[in-house]
KEPASE-491617 format. One record per residue: residue in three letters; x, y, z of N, C-alpha, C, O in turn. Coordinates in steps of 0.001 Angstrom, whole numbers, padded with zeros to 6 digits, always signed. Each point is the difference from the previous one (the first is absolute). Layout:
<atoms>
ALAXYZXYZXYZXYZ/...
</atoms>
This chain:
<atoms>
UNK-001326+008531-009599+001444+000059-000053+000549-001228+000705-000585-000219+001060/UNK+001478-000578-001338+000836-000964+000063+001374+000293+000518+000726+000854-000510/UNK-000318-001755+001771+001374+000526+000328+000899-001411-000582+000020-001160+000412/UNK+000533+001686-001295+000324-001310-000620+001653-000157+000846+000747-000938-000277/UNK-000462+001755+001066+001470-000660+000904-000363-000542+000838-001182-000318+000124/UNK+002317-000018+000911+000244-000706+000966-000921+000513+001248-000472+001098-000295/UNK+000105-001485+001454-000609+000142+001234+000667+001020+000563+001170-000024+000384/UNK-002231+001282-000323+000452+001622+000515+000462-000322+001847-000926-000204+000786/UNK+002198+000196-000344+000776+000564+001186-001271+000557+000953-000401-000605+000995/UNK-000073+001683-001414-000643+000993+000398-001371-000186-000196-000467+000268-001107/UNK-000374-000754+002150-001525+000202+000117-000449+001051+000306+000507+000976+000552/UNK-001418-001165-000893-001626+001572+000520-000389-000389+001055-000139-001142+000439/UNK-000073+002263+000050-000617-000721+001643-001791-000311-000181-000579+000218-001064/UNK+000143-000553+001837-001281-000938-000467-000780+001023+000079-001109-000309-000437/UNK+001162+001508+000827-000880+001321-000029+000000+000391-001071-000980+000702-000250/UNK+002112-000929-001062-000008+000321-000975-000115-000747-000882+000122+000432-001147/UNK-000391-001778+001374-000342-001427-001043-001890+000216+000276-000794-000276-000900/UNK+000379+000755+002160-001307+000187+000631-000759+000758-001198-000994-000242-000684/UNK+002151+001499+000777-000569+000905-001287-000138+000386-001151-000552+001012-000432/UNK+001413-002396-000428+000137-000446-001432-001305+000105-000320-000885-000791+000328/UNK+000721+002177-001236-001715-000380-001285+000181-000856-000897+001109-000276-000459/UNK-002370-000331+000047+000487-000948-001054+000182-000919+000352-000246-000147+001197/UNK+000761-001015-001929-000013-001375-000153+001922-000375-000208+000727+000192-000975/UNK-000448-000717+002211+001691-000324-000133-000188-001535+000653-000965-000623+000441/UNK+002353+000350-000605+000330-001253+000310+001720+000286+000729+000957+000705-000320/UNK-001257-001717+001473+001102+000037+000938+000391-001078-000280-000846-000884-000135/UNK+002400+000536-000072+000888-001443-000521+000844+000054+001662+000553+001079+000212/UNK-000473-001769+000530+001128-000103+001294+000454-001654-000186-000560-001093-000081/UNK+002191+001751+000067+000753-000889-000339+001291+000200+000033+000142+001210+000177/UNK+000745-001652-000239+001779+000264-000173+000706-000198-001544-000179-001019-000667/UNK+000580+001576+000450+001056-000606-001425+000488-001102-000128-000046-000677-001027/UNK+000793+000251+002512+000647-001260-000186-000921-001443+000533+000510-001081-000294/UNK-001710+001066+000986-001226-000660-000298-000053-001001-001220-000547+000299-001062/UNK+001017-001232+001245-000500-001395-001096-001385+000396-000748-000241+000341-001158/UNK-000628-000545+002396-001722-000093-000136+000100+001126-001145-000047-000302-001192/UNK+000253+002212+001850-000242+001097-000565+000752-000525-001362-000763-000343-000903/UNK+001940+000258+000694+000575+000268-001128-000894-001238-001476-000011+000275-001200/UNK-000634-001592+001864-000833-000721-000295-000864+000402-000550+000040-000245-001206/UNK-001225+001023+001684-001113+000455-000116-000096+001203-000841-001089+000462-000341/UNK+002710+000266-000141-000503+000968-000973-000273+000321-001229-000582+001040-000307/UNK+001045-002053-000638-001219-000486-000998-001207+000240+000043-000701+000875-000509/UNK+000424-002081+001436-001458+000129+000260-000621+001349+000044-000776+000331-000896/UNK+001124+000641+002083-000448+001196+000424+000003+000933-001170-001057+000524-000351/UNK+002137-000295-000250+000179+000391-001223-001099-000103-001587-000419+000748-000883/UNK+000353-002188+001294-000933-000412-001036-001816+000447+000240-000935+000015-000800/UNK+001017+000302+002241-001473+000408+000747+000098+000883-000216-000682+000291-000982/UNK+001293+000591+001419-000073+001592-000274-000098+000564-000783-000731+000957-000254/UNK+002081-001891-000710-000036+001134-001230-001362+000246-000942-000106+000908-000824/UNK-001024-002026+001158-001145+000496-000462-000918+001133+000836-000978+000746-000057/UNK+001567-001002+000490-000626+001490+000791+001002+001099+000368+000455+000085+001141/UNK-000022+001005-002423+001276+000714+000508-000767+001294+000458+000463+001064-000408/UNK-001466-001030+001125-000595+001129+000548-000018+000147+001121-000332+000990+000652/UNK+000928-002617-000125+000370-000096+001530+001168+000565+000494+001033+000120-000660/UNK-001205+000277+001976+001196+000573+000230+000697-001092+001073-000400-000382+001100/UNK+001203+000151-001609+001203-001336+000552+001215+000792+001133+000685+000996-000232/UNK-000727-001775+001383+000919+000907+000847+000648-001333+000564-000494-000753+000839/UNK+001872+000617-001575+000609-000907+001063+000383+000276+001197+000343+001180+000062/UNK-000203-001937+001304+000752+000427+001229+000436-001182+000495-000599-001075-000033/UNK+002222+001433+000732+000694-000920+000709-000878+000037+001230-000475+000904+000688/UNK+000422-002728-000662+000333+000181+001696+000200-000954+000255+000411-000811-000829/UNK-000666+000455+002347+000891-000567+001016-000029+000297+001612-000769+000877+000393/UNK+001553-001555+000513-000520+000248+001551+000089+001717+000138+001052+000535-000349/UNK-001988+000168+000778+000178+001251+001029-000522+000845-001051-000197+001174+000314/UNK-000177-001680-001988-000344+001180-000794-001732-000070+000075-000815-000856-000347/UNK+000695+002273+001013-001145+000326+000761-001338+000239-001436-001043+000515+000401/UNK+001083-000792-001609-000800+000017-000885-000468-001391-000613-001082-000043-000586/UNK+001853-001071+000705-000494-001283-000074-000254-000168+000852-001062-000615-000101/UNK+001476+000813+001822-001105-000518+001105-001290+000746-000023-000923-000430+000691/UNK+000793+001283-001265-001412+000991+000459-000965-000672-001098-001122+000505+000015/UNK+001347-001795-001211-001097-000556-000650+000738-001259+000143+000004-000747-000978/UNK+000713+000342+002193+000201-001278+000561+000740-001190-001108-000354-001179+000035/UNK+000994+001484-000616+000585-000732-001385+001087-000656+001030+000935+000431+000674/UNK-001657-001921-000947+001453-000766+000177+000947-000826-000504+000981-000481+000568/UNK-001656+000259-002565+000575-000530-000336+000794+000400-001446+001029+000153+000658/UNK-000743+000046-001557+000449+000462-000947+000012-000748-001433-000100-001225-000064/UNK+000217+001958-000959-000945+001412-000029-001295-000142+000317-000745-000903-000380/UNK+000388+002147+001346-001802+000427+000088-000375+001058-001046+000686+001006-000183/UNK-001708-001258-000433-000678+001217-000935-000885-000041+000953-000462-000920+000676/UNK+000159+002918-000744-001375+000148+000919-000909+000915-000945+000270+001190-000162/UNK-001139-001683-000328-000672+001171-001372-001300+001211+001240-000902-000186+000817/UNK+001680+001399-001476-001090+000522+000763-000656+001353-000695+000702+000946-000358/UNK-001736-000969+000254-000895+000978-000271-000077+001022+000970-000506-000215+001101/UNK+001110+001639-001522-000189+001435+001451+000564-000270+000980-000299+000683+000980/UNK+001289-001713-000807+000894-000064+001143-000782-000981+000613+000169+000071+001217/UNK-000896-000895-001505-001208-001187+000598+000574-001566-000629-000265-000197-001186/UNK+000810-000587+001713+000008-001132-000116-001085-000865-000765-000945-000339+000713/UNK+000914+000003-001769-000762-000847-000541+000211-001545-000043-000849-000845+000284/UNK+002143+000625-000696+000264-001298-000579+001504-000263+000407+000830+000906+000080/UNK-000539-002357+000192+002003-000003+000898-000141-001205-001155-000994-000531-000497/UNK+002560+000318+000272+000231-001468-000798+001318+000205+000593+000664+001008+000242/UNK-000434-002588-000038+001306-000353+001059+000051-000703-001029-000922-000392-000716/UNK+002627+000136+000595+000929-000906-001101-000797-000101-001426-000156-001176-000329/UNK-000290+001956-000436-000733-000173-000915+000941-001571-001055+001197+000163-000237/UNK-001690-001116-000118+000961-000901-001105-000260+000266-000945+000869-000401-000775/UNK-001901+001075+000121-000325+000480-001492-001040+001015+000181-000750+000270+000939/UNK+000958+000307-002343-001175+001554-000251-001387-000466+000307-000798+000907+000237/UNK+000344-002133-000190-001527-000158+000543+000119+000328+001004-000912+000812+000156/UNK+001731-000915+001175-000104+000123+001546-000270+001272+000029-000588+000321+001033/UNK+000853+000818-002008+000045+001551+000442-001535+000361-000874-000330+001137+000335/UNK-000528-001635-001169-000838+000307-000972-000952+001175+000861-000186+001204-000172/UNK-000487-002566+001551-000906+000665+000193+000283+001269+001279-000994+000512+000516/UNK+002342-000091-000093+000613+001183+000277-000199+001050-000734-000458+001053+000444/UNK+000845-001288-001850+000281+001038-000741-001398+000398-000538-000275+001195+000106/UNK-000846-002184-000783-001125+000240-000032-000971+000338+001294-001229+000041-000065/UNK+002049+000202+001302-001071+000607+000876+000153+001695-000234-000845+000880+000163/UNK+002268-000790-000612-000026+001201-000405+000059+000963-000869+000537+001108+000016/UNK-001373-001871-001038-000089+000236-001701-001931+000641+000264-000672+000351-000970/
</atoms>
């Protein structure tokens, strides 16, 4: 599943990103983000070959306690993770090659 809107307000707390089954992908980023709004083509174009992923956008920014807990400091971060396990990060992706071997770690 694909969240094809804007960056969800509202995060999961990392006890519950911990306990995602399956194979998802974390997008952290802002709407109004140059870089983010840049890169979604691209992301778009990665994913959508793989629509079995589950895509979770989240805002963030200073004090939001779910991008500091996988230390994201730059935007957008994808974090691909298998069972709530970190596999693969891509910072500023510029095209669908930067995300390939993300998405094929979790194919």
């Amino acid at each position: 599943m694909t969240q094809e809107n804007g960056y969800a307000k509202t995060a999961p707390t990392r006890a519950e990103v911990d306990a995602l089954k399956g194979a998802a992908v974390l997008e952290f980023g802002t709407d109004w983000c140059g870089y983010c709004q840049g890169a979604q083509r691209h992301i778009a174009a990665a994913l959508g070959r793989a629509p079995q992923l589950s895509h979770i956008k989240i805002e963030d920014g200073p004090g939001r306690a779910l991008g500091r807990s996988f230390k994201v400091k730059l935007w957008p971060t994808l974090i691909f993770l298998r069972d709530g396990v970190e596999v693969a990060r891509v910072v500023r992706p510029s095209d669908a090659r930067d995300l390939e071997a993300g998405v094929a770690a979790l194919l």
